[in-house]
C-alpha positions in Angstrom: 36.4 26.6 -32.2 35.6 26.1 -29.0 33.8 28.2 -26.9 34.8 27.0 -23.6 38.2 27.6 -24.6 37.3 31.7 -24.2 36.6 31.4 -20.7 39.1 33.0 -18.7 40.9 32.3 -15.2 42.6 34.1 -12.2 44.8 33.5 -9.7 45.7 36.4 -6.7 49.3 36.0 -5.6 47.9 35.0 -2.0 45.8 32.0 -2.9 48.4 30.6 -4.9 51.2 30.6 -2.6 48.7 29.5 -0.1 47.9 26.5 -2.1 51.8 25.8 -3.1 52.7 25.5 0.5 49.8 23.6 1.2 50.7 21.1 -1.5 54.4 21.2 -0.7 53.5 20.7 3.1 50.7 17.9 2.6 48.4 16.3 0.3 44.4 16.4 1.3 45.3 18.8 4.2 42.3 21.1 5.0 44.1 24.2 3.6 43.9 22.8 -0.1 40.6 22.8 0.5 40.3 25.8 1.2 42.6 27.3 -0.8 40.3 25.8 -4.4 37.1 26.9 -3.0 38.5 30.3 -3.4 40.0 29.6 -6.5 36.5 28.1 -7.8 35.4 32.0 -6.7 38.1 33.8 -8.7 36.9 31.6 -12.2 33.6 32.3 -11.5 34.1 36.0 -11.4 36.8 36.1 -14.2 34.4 34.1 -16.6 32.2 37.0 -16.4 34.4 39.3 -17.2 34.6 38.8 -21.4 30.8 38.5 -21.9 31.0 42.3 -22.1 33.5 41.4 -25.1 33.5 40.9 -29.0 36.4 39.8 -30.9 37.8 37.9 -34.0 38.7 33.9 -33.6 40.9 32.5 -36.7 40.9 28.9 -37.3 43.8 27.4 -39.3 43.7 23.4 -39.6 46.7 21.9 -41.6 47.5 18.0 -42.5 50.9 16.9 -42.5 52.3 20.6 -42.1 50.0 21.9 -45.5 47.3 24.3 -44.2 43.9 22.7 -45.7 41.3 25.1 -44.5 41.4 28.3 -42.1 37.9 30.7 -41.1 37.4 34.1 -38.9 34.2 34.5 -37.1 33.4 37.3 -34.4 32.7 35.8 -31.4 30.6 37.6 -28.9 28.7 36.0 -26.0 24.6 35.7 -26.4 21.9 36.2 -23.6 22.7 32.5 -22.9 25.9 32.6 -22.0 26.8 30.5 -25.2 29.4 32.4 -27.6 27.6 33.1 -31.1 30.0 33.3 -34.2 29.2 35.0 -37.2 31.5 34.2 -40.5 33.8 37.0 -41.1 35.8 34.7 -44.4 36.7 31.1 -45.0 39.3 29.5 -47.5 37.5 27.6 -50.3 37.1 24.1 -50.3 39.2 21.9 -52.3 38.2 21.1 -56.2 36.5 18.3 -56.5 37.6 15.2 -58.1 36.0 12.8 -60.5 34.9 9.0 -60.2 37.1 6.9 -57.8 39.5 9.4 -56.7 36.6 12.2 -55.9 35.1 9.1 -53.5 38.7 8.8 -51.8 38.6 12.1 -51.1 35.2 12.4 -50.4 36.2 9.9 -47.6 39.1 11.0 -46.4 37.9 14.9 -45.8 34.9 13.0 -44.0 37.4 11.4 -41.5 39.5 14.2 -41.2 36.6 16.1 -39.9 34.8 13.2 -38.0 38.7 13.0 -36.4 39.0 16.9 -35.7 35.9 17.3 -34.4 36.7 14.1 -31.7 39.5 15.8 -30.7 38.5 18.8 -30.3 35.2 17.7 -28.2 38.1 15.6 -26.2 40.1 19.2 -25.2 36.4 21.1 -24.6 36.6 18.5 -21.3 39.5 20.1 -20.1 39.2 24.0 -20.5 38.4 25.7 -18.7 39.1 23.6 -16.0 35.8 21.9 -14.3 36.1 22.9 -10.5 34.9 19.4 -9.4 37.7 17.7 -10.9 40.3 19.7 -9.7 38.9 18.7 -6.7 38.8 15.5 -7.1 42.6 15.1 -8.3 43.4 17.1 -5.0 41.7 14.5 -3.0 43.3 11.9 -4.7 47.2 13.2 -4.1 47.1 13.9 -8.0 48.1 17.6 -7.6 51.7 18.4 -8.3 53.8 21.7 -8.9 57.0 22.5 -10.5 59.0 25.5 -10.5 59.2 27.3 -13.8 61.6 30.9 -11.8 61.7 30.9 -8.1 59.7 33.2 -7.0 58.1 34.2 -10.2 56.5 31.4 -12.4 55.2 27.8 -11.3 53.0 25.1 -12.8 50.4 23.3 -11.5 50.1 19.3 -12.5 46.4 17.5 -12.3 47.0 14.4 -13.0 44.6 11.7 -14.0 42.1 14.7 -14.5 39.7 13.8 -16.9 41.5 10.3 -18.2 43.6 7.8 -16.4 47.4 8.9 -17.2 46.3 12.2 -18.6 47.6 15.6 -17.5 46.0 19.3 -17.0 48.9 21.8 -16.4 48.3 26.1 -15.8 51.2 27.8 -15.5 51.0 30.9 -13.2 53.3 34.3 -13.1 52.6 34.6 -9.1 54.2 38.3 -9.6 52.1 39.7 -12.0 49.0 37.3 -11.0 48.7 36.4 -14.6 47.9 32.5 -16.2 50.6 32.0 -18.9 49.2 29.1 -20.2 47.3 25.5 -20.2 49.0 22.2 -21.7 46.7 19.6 -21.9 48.3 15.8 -22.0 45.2 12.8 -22.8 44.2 10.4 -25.5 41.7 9.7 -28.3 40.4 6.5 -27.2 43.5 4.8 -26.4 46.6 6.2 -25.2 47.9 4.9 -28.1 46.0 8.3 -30.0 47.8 11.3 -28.2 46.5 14.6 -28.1 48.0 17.5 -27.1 47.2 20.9 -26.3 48.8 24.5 -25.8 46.8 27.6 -24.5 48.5 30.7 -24.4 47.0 32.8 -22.6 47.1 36.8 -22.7 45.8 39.9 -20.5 43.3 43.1 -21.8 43.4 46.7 -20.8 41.1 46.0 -17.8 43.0 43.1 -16.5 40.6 40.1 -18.2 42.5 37.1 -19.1 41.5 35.8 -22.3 42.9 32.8 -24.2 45.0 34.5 -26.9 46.2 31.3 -29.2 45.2 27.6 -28.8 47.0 24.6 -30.6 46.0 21.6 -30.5 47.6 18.1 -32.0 47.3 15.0 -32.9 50.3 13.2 -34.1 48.4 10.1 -35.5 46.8 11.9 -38.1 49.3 15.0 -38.9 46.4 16.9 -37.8 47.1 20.0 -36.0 44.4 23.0 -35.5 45.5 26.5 -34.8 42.7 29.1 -33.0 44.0 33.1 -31.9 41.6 35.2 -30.6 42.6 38.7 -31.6 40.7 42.3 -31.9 38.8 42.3 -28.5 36.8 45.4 -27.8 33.6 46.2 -25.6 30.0 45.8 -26.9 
């Protein structure tokens, strides 16, 4: 799933404490500015860091808490730049039923998917985060940060990011200059369709953070989708 979701982030202590006290002091001050020009820099030069990388990405989708289909693909990234996946195994796919009811469920795996795929196209807007939007929600007073452990961990609110009412949120360990994670608040269509999203992030040997398990949900449907991204190792 999701390729942009493999793309990795970095923050240096500096910049953000630089960009909390800018926030805390004023919104659209020149500093901020500043202050996401350099971060636009350190995602730049962090993306590259895992094309040098294979690894092993397992879906897991479930309905209503029963897992109904999981696959694991090595992931690597092509001349491109796009990610290329090659089936590693897959669960089967459900016996197929007879006359009316094989129609139903004909239908009903059809939505699922069409739904699935909606959402996850939805989240793909959102991570990794698109430099000219966090600007954007900067220059709009939309940028907000709460503190997780003074001193230690904070989180960084974009608001109305890609949606109105919607929310991006990284959390950062300024100590260890590490992203613990992405939540992603928005819709499907209407806010009426929430989706929801959790990136856990985690670091390699050489420092590269990499997105180490991604959930996404959407309540409406039961539909949840699990992704990890385990087994990294140089090409």
């Amino acid at each position: 799933m999701r390729e942009n979701m493999k793309k990795t982030m970095l923050f240096s202590t500096v910049l953000l404490g630089s960009l909390i006290a800018g926030l805390a002091q004023a919104q659209g001050g020149g500093g901020i500015q500043q202050h996401l020009a350099a971060l636009k820099n350190i995602m730049t030069a962090s993306q590259q860091d895992l094309r040098t990388y294979q690894w092993v990405e397992t879906t897991t989708v479930s309905v209503n808490g029963e897992q109904k289909s999981y696959k694991e693909e090595s992931c690597y990234y092509g001349a491109d730049g796009s990610i290329q996946k090659l089936p590693i195994a897959s669960s089967a796919p459900p016996p197929k039923k007879r006359g009316f009811r094989g129609m139903i469920q004909s239908s009903e795996q059809s939505s699922m998917t069409d739904t699935m795929k909606q959402a996850v196209a939805l989240v793909k807007s959102y991570v990794p985060p698109n430099t000219f939007k966090l600007d954007q929600a900067k220059q709009s007073g939309n940028v907000s940060f709460d503190i997780i452990q003074p001193g230690q961990v904070v989180r960084l609110n974009f608001k109305n990011y890609n949606l109105p009412g919607d929310v991006l949120s990284i959390t950062v360990n300024i100590q260890t200059n590490r992203i613990l994670e992405l939540n992603v608040s928005t819709y499907l269509g209407s806010p009426s369709t929430p989706v929801t999203m959790v990136a856990q992030m985690g670091t390699l040997m050489d420092g590269s953070t990499y997105t180490a398990r991604t959930e996404l949900s959407l309540p409406s449907s039961n539909l949840e989708v699990d992704v990890t991204n385990t087994g990294y190792r140089k090409m």
